[in-house]
N, CA, C and O atoms as a MOPAC input file, in Angstrom:
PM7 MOZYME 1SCF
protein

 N     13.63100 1    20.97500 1   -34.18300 1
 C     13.12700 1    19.67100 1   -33.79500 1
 C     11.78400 1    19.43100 1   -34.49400 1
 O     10.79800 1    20.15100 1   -34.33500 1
 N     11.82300 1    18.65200 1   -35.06200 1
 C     10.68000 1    17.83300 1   -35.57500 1
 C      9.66100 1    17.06400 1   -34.91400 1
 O      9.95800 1    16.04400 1   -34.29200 1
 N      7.78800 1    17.72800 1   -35.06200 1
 C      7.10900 1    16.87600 1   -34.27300 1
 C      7.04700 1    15.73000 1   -34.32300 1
 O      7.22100 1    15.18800 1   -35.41500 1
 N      6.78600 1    14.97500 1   -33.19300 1
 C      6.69800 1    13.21900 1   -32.91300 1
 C      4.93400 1    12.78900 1   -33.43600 1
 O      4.49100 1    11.64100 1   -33.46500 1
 N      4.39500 1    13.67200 1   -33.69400 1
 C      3.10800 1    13.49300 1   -33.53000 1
 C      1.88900 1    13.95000 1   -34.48600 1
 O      1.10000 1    14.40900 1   -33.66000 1
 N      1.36400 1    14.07000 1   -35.58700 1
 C      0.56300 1    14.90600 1   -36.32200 1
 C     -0.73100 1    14.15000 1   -35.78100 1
 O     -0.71800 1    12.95400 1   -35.48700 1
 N     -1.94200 1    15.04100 1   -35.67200 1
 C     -3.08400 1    14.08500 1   -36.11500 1
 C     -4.12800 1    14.51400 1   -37.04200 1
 O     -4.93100 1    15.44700 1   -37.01600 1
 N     -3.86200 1    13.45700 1   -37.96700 1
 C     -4.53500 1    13.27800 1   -39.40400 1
 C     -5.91700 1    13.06100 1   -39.54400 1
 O     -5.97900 1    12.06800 1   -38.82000 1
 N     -7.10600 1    13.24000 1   -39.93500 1
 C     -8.27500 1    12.79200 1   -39.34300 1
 C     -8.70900 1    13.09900 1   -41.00600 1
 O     -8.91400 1    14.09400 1   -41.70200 1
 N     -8.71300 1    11.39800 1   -41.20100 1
 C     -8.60100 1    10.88400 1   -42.53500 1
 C     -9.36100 1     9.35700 1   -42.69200 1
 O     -9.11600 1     8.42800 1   -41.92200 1
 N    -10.20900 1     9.28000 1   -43.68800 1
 C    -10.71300 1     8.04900 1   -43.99900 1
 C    -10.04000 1     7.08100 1   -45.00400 1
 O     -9.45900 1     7.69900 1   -45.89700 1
 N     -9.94100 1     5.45700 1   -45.12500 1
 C     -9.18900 1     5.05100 1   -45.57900 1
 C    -10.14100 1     3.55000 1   -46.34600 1
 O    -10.94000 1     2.82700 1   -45.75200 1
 N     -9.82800 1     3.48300 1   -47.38600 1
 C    -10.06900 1     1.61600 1   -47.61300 1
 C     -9.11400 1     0.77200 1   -47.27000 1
 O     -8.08200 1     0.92700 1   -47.92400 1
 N     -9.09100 1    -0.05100 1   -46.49200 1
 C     -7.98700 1    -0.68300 1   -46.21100 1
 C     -7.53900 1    -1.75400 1   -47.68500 1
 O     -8.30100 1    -2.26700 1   -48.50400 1
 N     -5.92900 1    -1.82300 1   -47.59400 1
 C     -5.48600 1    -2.00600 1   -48.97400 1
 C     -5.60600 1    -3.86800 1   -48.97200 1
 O     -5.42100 1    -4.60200 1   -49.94300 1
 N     -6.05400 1    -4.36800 1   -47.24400 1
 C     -5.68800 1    -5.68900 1   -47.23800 1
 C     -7.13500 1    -6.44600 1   -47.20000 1
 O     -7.37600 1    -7.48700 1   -47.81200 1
 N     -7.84700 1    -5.89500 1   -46.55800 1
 C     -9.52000 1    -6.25000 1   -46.94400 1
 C    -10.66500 1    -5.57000 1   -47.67600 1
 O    -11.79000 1    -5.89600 1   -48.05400 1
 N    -10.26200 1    -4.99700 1   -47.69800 1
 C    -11.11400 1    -3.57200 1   -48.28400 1
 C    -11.99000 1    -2.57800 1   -47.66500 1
 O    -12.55600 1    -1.61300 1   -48.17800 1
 N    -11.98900 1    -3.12900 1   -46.10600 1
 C    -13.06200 1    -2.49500 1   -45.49500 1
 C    -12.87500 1    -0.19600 1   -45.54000 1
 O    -12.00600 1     0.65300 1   -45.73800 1
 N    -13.97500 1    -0.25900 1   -45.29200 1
 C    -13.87600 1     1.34800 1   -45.43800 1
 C    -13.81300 1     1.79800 1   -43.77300 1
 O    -14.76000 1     1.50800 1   -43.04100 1
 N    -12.74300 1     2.45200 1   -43.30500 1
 C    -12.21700 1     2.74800 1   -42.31000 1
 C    -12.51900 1     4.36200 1   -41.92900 1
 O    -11.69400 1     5.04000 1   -42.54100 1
 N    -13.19800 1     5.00200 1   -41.32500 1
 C    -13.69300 1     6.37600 1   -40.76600 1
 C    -12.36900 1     6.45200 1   -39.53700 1
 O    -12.24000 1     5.83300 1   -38.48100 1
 N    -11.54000 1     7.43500 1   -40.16400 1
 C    -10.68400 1     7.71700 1   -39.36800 1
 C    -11.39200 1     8.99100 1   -37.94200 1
 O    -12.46300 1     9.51800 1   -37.64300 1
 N    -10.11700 1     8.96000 1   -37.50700 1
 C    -10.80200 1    10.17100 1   -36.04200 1
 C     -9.34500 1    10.71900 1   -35.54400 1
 O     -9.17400 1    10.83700 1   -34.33100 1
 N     -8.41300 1    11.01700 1   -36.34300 1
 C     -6.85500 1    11.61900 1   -36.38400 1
 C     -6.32400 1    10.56700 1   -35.51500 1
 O     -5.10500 1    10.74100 1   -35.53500 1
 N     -6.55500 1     9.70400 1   -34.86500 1
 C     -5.71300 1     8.66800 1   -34.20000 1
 C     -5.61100 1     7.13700 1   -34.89200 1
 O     -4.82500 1     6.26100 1   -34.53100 1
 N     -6.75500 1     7.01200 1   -36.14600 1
 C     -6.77500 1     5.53000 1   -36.33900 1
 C     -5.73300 1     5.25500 1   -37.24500 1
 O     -5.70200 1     5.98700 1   -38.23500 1
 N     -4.60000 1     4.10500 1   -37.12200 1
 C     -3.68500 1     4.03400 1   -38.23300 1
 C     -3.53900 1     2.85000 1   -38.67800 1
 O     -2.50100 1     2.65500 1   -39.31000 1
 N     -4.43500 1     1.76500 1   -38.51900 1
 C     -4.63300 1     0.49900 1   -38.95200 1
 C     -6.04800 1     0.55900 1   -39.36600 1
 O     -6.70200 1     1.59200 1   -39.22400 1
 N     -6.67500 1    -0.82400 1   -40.01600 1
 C     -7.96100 1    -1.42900 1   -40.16100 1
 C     -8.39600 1    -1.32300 1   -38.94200 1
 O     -7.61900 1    -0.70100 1   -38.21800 1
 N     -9.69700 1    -1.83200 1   -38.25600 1
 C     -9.98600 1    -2.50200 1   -37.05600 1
 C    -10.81000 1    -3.72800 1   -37.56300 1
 O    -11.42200 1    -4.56000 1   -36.89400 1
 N    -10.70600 1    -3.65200 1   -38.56000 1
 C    -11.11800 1    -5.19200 1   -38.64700 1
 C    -10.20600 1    -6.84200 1   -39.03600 1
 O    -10.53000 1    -7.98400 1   -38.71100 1
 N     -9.09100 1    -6.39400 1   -39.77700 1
 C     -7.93900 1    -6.96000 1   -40.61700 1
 C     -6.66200 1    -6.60600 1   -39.38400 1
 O     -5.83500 1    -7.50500 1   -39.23000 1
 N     -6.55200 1    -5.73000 1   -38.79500 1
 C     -5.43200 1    -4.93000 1   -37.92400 1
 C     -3.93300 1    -4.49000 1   -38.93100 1
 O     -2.80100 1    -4.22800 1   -38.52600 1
 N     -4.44800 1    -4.53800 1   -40.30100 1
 C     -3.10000 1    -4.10700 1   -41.39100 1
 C     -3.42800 1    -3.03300 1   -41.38500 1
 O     -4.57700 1    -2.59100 1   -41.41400 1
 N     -1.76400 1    -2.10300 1   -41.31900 1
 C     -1.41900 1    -1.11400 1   -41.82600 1
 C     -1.63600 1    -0.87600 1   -42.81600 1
 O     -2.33400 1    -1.50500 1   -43.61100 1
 N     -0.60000 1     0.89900 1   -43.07600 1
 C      0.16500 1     1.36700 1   -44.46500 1
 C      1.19000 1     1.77600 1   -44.26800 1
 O      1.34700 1     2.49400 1   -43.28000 1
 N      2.10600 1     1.52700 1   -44.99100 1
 C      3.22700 1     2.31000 1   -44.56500 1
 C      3.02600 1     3.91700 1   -44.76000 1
 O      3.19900 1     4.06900 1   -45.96900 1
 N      2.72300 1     5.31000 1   -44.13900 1
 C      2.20200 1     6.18800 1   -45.10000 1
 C      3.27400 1     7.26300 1   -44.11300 1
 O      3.41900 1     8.45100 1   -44.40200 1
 N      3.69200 1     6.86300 1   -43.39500 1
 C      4.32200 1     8.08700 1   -41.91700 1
 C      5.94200 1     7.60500 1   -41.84800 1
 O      6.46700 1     6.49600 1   -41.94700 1
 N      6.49100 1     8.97100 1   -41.62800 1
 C      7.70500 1     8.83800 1   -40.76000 1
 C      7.69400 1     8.96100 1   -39.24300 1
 O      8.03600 1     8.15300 1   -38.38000 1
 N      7.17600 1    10.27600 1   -39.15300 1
 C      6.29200 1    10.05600 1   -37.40000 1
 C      5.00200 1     9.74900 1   -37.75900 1
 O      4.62600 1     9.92000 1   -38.91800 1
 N      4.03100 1     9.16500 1   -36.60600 1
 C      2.81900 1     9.14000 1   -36.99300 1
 C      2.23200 1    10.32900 1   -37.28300 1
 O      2.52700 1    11.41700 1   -36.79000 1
 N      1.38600 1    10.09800 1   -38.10000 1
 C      0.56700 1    11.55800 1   -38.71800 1
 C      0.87900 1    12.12900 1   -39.56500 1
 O      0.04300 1    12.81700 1   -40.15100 1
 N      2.23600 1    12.08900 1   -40.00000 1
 C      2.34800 1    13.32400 1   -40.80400 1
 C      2.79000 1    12.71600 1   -42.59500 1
 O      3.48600 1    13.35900 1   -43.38000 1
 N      2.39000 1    11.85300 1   -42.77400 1
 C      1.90800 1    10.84100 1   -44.36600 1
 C      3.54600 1    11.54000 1   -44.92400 1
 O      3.46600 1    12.25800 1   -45.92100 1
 N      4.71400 1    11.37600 1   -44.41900 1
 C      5.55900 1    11.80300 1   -44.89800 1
 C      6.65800 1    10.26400 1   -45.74800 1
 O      7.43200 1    10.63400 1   -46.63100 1
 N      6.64000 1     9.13700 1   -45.50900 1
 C      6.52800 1     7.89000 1   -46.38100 1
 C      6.23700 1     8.09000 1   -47.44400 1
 O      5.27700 1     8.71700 1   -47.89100 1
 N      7.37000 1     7.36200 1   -48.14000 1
 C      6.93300 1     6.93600 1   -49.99400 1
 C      6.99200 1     5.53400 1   -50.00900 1
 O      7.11300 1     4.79800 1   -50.98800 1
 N      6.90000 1     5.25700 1   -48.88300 1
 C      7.21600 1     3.66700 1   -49.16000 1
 C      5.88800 1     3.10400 1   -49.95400 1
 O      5.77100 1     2.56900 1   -51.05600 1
 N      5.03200 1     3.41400 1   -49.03200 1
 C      3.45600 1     2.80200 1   -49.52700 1
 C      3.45600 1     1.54400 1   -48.96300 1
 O      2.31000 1     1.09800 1   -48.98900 1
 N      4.26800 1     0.75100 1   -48.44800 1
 C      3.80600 1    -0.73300 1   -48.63000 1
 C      2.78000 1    -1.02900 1   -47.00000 1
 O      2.43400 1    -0.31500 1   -46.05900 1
 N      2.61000 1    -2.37700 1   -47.35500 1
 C      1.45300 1    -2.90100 1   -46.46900 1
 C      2.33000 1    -3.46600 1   -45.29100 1
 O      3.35900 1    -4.13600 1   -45.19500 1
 N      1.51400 1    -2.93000 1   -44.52500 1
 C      2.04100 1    -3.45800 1   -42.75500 1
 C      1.57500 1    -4.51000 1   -42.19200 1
 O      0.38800 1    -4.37200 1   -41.89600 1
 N      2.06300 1    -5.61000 1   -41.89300 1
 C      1.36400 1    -6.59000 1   -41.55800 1
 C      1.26500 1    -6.88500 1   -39.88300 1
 O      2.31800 1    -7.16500 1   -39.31100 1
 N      0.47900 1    -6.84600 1   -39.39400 1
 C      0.96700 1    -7.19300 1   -38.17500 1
 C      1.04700 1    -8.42100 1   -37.80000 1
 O      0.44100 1    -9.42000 1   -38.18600 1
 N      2.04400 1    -8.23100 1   -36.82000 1
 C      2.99600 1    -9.59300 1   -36.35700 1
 C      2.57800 1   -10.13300 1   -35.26500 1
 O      2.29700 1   -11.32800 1   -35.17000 1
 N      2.49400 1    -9.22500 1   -34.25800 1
 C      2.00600 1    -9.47800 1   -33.00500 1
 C      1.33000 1    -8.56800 1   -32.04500 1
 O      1.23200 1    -7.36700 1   -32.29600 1
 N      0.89100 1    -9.05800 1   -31.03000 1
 C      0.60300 1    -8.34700 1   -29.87700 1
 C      0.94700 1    -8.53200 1   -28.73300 1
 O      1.17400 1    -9.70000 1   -28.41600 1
 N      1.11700 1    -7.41600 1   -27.66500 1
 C      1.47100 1    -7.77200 1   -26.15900 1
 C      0.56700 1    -6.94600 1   -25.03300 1
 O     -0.17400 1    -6.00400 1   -25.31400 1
 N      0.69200 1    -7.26800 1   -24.24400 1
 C     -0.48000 1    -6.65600 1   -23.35100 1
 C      0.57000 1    -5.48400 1   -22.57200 1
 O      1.67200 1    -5.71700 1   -22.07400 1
 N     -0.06600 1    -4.32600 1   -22.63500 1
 C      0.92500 1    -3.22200 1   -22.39400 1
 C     -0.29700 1    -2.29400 1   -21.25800 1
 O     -1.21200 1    -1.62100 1   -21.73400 1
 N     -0.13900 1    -2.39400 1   -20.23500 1
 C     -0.79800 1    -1.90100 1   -18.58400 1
 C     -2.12500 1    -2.28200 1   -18.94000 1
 O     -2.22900 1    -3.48000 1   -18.67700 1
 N     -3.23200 1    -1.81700 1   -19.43300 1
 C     -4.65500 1    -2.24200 1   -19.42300 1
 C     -4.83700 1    -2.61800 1   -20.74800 1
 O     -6.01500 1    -2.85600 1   -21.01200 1
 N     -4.10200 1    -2.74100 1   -21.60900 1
 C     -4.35000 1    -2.48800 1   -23.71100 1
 C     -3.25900 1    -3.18600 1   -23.70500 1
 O     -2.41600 1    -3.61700 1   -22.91800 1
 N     -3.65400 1    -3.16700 1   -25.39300 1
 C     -2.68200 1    -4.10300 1   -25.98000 1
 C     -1.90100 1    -3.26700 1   -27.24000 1
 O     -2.30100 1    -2.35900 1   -27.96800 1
 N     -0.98300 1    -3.77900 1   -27.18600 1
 C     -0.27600 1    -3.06200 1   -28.37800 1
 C      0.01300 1    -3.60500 1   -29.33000 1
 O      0.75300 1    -4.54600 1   -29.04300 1
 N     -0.32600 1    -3.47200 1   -31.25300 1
 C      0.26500 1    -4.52800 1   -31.87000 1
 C      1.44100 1    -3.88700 1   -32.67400 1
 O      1.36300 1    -2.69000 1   -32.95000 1
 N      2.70300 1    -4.73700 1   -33.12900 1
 C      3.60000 1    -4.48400 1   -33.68300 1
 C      3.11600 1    -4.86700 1   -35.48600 1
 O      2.75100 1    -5.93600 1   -35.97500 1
 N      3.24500 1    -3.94000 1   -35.92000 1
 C      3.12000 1    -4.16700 1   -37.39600 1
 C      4.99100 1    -3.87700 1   -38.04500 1
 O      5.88200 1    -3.20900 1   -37.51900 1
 N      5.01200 1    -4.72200 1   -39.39000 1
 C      6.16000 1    -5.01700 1   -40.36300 1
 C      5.49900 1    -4.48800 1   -41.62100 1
 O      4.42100 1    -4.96600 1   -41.97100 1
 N      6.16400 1    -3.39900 1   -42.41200 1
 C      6.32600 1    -3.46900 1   -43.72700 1
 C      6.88300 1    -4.78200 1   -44.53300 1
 O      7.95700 1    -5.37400 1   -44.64400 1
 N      5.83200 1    -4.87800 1   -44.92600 1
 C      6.20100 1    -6.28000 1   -46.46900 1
 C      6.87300 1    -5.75000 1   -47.45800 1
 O      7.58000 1    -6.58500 1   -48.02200 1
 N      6.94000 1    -4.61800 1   -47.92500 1
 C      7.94100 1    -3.87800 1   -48.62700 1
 C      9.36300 1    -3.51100 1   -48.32300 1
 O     10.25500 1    -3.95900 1   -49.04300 1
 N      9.65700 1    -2.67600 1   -47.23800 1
 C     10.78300 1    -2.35800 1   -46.41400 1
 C     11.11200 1    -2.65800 1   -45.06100 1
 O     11.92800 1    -2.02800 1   -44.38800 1
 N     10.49200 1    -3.57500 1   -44.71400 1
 C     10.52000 1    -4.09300 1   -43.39100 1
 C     10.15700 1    -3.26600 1   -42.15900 1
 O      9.91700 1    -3.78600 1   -41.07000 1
 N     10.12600 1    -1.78100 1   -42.41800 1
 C      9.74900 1    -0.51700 1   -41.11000 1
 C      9.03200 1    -1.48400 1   -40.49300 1
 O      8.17300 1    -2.21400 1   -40.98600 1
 N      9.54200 1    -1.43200 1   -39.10400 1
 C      8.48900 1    -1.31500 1   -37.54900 1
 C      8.15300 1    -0.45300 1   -37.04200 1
 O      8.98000 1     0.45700 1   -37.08600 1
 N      6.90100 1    -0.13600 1   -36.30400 1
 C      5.85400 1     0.45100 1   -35.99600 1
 C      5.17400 1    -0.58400 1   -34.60800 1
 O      4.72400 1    -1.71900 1   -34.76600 1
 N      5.22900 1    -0.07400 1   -33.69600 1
 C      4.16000 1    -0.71900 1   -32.70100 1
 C      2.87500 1     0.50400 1   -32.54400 1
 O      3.07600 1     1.70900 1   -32.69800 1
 N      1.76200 1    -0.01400 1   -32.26300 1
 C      0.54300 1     0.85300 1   -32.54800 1
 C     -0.36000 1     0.70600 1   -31.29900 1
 O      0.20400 1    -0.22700 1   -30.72700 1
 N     -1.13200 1     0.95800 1   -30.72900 1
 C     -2.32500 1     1.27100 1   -30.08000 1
 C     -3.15500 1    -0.20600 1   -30.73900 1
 O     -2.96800 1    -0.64600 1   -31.87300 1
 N     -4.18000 1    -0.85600 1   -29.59700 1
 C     -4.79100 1    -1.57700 1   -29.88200 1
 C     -6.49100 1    -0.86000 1   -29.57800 1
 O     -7.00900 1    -0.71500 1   -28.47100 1
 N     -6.95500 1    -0.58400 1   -30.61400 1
 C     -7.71000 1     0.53600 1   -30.18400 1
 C     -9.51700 1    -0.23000 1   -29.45900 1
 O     -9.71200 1    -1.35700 1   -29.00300 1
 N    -10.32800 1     0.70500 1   -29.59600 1
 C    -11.48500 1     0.47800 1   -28.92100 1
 C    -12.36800 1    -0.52100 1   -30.08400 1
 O    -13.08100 1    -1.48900 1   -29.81800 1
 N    -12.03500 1     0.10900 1   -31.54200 1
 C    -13.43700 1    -0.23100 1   -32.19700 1
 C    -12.06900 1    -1.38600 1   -32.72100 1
 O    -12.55000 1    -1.83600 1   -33.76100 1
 N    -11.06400 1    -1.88000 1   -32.59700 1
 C    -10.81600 1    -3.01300 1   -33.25600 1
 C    -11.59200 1    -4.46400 1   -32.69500 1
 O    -12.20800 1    -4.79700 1   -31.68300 1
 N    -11.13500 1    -5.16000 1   -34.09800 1
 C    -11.73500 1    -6.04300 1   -34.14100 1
 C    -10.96200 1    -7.57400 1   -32.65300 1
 O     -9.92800 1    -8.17300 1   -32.94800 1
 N    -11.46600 1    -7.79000 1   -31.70500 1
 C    -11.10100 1    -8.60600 1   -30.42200 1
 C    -10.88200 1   -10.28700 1   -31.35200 1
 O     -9.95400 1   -11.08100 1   -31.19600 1
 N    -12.07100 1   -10.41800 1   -32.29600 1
 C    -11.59700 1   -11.62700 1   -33.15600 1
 C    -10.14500 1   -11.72600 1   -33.67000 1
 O     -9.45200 1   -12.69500 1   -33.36100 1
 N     -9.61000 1   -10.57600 1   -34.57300 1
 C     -8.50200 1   -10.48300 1   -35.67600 1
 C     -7.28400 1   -10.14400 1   -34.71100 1
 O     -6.15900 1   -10.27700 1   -35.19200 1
 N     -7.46500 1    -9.52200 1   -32.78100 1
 C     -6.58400 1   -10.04300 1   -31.78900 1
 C     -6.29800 1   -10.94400 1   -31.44000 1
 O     -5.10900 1   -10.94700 1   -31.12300 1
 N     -7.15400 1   -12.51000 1   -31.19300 1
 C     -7.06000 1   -13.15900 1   -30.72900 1
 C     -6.02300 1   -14.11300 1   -31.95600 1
 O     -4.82400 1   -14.33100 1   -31.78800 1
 N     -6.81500 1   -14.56600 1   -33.13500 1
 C     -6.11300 1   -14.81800 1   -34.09500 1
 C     -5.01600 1   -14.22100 1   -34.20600 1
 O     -4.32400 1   -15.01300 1   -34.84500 1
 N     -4.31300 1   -13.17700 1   -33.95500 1
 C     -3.31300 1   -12.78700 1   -34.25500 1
 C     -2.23700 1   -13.12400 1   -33.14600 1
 O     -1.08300 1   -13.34100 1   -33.51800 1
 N     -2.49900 1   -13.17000 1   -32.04200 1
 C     -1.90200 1   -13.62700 1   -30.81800 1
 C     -2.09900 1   -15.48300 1   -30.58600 1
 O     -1.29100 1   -16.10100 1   -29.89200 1
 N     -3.26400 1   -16.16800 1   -31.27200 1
 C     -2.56800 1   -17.38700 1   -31.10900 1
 C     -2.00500 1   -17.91000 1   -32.88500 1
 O     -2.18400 1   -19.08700 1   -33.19900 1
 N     -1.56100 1   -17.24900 1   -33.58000 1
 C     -0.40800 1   -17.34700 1   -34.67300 1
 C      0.86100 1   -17.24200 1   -34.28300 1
 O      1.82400 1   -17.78700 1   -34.82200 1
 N      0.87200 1   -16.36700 1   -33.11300 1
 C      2.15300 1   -16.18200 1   -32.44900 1
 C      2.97900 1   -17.51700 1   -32.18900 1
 O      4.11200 1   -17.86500 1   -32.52200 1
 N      2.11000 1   -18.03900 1   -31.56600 1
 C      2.76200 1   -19.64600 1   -30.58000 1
 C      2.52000 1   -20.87800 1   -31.67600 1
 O      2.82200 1   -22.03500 1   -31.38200 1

């Protein structure tokens, strides 16, 4: 059986704004943009060749947090993710009223 889980504790430029992202083995989006990478088969373990960019689609409010669903623009993979502490509450809100 194969783990569900690696954690990677890795820094990143994000490929959709450029911001420079200080990972902490749990971060797998921007927090400022909320785009992915495609880089995982489970999270963590950068086992993907896809490479492509994750866009996220939406969000839903999941017990106290929010969760956003990101789409590969390349291969379409879904991924729902953690709406984390240091993201950006602006690039949520925008992203949740694009929804409607």
């Amino acid at each position: 059986m194969t783990k569900k889980f690696t954690r990677t504790i890795e820094n990143f430029v994000c490929d959709n704004c450029g911001t420079a992202v200080l990972g902490n083995g749990f971060t797998n989006h921007c927090p400022k943009c909320l785009y992915s990478k495609h880089v995982d088969v489970n999270p963590g373990d950068r086992a993907a060749t896809c490479l492509g960019l994750m866009k996220p689609l939406y969000s839903e409010k999941k017990g106290t947090g929010y969760t956003l669903l990101h789409r590969c623009q390349k291969c379409g993979f879904e991924r729902k993710n953690k709406f984390g502490e240091a993201d950006s509450i602006d690039a949520l809100l925008q992203l949740m009223r694009n929804r409607f």
